[in-house]
N, CA, C and O of each residue as an XYZ file, in Angstrom:
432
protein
N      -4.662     -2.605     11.552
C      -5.858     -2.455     10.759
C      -6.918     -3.379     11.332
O      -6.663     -4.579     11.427
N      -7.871     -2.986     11.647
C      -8.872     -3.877     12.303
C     -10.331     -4.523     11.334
O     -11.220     -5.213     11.833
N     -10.279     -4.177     10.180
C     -10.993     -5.053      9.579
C     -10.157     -5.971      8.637
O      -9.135     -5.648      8.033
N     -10.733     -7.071      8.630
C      -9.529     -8.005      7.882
C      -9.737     -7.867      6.606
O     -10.784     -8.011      5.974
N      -8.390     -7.497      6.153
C      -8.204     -7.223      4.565
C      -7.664     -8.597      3.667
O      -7.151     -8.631      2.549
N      -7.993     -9.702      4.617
C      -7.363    -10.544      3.296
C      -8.274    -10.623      2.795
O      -7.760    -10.901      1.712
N      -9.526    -10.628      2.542
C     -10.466    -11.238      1.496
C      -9.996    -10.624      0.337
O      -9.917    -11.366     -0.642
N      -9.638     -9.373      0.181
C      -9.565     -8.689     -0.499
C      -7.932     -8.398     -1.344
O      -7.733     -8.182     -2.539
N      -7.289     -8.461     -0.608
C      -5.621     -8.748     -0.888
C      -4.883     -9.289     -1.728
O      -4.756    -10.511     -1.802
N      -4.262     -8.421     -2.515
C      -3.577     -9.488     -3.610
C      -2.267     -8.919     -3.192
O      -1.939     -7.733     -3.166
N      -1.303    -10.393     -2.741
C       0.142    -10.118     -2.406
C       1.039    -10.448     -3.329
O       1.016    -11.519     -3.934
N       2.090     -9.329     -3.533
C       2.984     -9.501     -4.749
C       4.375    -10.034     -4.067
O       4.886     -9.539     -3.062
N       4.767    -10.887     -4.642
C       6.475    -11.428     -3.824
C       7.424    -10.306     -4.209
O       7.282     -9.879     -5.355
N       8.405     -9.732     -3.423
C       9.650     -9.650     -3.939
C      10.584     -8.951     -2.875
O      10.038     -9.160     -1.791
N      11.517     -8.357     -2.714
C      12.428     -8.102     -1.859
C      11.788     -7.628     -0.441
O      10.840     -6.877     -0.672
N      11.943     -7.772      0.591
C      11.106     -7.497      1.975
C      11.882     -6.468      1.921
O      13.021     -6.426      1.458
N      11.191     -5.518      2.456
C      11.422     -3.769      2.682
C      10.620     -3.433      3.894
O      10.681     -2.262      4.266
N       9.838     -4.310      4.610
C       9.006     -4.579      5.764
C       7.970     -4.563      5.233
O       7.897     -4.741      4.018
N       6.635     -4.295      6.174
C       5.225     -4.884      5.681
C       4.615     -3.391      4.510
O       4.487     -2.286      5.039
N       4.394     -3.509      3.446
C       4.476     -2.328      2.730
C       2.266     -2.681      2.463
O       2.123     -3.893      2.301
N       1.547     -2.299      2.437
C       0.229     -2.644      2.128
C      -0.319     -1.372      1.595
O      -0.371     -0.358      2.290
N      -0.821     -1.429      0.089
C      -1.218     -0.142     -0.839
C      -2.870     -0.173     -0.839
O      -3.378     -1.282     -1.001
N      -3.801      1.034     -0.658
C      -4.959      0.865     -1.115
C      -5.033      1.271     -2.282
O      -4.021      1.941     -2.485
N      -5.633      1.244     -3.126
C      -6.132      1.448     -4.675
C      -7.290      1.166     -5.039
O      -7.977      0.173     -4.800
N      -7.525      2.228     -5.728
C      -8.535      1.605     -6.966
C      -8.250      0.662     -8.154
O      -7.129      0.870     -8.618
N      -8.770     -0.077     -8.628
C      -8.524     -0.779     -9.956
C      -8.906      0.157    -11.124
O      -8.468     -0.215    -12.213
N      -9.519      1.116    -11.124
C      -9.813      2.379    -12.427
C      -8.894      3.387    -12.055
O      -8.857      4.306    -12.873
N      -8.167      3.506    -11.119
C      -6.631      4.540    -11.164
C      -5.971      4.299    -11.237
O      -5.379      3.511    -10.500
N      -5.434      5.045    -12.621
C      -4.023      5.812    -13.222
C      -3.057      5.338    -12.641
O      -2.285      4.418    -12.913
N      -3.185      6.314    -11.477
C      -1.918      6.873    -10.383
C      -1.569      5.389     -9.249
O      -0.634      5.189     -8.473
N      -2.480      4.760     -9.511
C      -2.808      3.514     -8.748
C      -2.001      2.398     -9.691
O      -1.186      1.564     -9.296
N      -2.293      2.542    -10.541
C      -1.259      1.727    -11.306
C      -0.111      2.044    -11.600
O       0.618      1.057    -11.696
N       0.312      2.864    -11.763
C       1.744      3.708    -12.070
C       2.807      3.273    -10.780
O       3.991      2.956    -10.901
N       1.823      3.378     -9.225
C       2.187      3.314     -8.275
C       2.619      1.514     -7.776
O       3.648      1.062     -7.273
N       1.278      0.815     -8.203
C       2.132     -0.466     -8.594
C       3.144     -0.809     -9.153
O       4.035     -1.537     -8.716
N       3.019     -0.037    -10.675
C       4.525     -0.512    -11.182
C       5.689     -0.504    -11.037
O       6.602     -1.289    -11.292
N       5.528      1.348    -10.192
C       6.864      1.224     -9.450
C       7.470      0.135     -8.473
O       8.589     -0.375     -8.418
N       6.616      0.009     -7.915
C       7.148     -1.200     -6.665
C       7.179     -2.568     -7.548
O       7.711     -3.496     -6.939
N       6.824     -2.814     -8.558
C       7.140     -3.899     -9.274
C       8.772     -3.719    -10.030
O       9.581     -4.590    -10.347
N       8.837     -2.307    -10.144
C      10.125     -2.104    -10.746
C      10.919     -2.055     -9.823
O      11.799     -2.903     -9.967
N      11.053     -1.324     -8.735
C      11.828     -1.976     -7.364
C      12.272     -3.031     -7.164
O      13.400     -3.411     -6.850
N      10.767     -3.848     -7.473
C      10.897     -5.165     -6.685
C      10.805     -5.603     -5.534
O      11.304     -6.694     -5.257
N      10.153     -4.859     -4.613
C       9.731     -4.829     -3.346
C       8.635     -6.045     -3.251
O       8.006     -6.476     -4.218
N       8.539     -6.461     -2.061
C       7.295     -7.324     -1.917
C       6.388     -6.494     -0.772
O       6.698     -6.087      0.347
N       4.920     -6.406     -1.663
C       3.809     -5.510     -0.952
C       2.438     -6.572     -1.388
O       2.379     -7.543     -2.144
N       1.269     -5.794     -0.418
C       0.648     -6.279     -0.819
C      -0.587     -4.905     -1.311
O      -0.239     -3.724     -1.304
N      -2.257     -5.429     -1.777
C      -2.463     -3.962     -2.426
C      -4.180     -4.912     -1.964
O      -4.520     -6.070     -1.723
N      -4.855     -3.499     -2.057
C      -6.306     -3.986     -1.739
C      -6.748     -2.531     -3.154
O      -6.474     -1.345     -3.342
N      -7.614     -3.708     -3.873
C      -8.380     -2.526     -5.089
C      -9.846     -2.641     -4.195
O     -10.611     -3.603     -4.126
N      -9.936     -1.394     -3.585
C     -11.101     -1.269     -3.105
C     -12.697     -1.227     -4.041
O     -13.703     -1.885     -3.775
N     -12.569     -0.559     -4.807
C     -13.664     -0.751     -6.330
C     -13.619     -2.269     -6.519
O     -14.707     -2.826     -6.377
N     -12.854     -2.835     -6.732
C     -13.588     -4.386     -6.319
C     -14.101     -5.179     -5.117
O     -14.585     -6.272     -5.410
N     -14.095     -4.969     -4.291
C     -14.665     -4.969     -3.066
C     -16.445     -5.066     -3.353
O     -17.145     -4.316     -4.033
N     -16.751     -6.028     -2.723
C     -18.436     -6.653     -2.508
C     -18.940     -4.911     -1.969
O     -18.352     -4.142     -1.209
N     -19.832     -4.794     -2.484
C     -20.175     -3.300     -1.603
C     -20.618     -3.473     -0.529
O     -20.257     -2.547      0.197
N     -21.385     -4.365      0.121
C     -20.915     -4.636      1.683
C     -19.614     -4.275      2.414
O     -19.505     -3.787      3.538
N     -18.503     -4.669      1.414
C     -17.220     -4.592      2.083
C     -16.685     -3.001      1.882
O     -16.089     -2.376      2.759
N     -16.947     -2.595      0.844
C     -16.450     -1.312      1.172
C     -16.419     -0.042      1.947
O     -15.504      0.712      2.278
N     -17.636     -0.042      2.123
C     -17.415      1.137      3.970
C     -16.350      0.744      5.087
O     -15.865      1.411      6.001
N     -16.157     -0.581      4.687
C     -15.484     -1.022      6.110
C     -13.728     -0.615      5.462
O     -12.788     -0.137      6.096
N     -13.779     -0.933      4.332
C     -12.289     -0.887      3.594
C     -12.245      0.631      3.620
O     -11.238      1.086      4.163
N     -12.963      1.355      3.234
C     -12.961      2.831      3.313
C     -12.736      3.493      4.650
O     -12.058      4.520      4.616
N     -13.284      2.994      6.085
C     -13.098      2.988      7.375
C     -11.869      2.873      7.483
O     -11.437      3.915      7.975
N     -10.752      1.871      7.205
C      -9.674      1.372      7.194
C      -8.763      2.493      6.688
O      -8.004      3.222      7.326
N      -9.060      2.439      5.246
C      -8.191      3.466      4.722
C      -8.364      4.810      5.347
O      -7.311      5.409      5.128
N      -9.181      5.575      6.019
C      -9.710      6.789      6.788
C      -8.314      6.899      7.859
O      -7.638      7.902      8.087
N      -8.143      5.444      8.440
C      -7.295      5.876      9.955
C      -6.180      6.188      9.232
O      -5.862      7.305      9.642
N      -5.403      5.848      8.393
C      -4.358      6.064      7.737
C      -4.263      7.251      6.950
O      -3.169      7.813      6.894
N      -5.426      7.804      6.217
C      -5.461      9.031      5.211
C      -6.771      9.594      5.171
O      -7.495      9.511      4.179
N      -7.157     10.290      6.462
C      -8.384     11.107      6.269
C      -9.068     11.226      4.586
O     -10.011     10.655      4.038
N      -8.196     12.133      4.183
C      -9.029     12.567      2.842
C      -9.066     11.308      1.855
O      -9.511     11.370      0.709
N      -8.549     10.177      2.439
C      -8.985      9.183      0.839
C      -8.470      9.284     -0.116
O      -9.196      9.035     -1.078
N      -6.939      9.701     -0.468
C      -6.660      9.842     -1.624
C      -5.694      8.312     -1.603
O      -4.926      7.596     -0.960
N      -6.437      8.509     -2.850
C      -5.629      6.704     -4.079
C      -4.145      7.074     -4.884
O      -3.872      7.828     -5.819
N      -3.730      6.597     -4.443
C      -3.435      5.530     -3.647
C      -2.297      5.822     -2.111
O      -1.531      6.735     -1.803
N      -2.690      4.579     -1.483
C      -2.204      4.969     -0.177
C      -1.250      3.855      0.123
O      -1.523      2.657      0.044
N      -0.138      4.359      0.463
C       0.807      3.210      0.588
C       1.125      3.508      2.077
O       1.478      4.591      2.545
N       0.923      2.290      2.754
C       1.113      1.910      4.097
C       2.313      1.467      4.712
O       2.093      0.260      4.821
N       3.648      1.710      5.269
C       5.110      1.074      5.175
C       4.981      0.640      6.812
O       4.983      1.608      7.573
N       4.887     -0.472      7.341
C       5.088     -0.873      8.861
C       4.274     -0.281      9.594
O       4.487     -0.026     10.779
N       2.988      0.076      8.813
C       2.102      0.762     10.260
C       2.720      1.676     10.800
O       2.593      1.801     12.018
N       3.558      2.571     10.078
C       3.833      3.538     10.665
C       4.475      4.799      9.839
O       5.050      5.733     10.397
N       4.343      4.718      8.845
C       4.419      5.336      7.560
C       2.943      5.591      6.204
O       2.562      4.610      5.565
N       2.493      6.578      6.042
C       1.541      6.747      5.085
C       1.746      7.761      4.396
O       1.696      8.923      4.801
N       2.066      7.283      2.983
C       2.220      8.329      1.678
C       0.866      8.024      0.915
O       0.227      7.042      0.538
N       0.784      9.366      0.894
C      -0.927      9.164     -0.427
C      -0.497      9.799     -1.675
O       0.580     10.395     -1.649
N      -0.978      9.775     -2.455
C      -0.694      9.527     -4.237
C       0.485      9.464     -4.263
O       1.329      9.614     -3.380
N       0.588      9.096     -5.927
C       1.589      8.742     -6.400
C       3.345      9.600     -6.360
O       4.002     10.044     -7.302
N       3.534      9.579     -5.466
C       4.733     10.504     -5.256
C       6.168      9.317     -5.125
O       6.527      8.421     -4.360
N       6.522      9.799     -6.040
C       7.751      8.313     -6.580
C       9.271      8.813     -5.452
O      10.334      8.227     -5.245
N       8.861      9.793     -5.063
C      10.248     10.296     -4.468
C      10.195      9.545     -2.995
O      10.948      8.785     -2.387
N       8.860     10.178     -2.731
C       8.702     10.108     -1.232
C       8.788      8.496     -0.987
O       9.386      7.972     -0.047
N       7.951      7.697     -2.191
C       8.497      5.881     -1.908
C       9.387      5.590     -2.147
O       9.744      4.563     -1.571
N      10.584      6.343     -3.311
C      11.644      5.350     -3.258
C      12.623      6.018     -1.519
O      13.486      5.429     -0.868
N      12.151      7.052     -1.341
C      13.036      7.501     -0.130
C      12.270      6.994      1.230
O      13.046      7.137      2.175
N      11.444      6.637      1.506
C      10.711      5.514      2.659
C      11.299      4.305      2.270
O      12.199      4.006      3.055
N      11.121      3.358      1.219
C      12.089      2.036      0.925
C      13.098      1.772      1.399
O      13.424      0.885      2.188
N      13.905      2.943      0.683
C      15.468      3.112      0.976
C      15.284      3.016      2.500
O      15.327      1.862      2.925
N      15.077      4.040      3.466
C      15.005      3.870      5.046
C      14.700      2.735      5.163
O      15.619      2.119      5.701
N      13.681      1.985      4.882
C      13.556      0.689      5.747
C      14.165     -0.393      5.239
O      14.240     -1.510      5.750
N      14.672      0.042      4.036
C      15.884     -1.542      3.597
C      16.979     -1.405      4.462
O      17.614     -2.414      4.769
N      17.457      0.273      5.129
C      18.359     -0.299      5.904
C      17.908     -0.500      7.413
O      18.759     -0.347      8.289
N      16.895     -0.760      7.679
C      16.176     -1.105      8.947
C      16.552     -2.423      8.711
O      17.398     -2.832      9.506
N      16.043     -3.520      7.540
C      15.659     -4.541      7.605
C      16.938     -5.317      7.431
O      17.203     -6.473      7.761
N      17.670     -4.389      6.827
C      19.617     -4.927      6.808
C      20.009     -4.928      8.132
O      20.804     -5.849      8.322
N      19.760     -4.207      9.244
C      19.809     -4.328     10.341
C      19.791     -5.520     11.296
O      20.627     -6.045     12.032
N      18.438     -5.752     10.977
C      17.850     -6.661     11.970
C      18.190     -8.430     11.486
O      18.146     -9.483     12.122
N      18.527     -8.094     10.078
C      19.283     -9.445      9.331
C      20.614     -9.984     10.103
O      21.238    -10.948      9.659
């Protein structure tokens, strides 16, 4: 990702599943639902609410989210730079997780 997203970043602790990074809105639903799951997991991710974002910053966060999910849909969960699921689809994350917990059991 080439614009730096920490300004913006709020990182949640919990089980490493590799680098997991969500875009969101802070006024979506599906954006929250999608947090909770990974809170109910227990995964450790981190999440950028783009609607809070300085509006300076948001074209560039929107740029960002583009290389990963053309159409922009909220929320976008990012798994190792090399995985992108957009909305809330609980199957498709708990079955990406699952794969990379046993990646990361691996390399343990």
């Amino acid at each position: 990702m080439n614009y730096s997203l920490d300004k913006y970043t709020t990182h949640v602790k919990g089980e490493n599943r590799g680098n997991i990074v969500m875009f969101t809105l802070n006024s979506c639903p599906w954006c929250r639902k999608t947090k909770q799951l990974l809170n109910t997991i227990g995964v450790e991710y981190s999440y950028v609410d783009i609607d809070c974002a300085a509006r300076e910053d948001r074209q560039r966060l929107m740029e960002t989210l583009e290389k990963w999910n053309p159409a922009c849909i909220f929320p976008t969960v990012v798994i190792n730079k090399d995985q992108c699921i957009s909305g809330h689809n609980q199957f498709r994350i708990r079955e990406a997780l699952e794969k990379h917990q046993s990646t990361v059991d691996k390399e343990n």
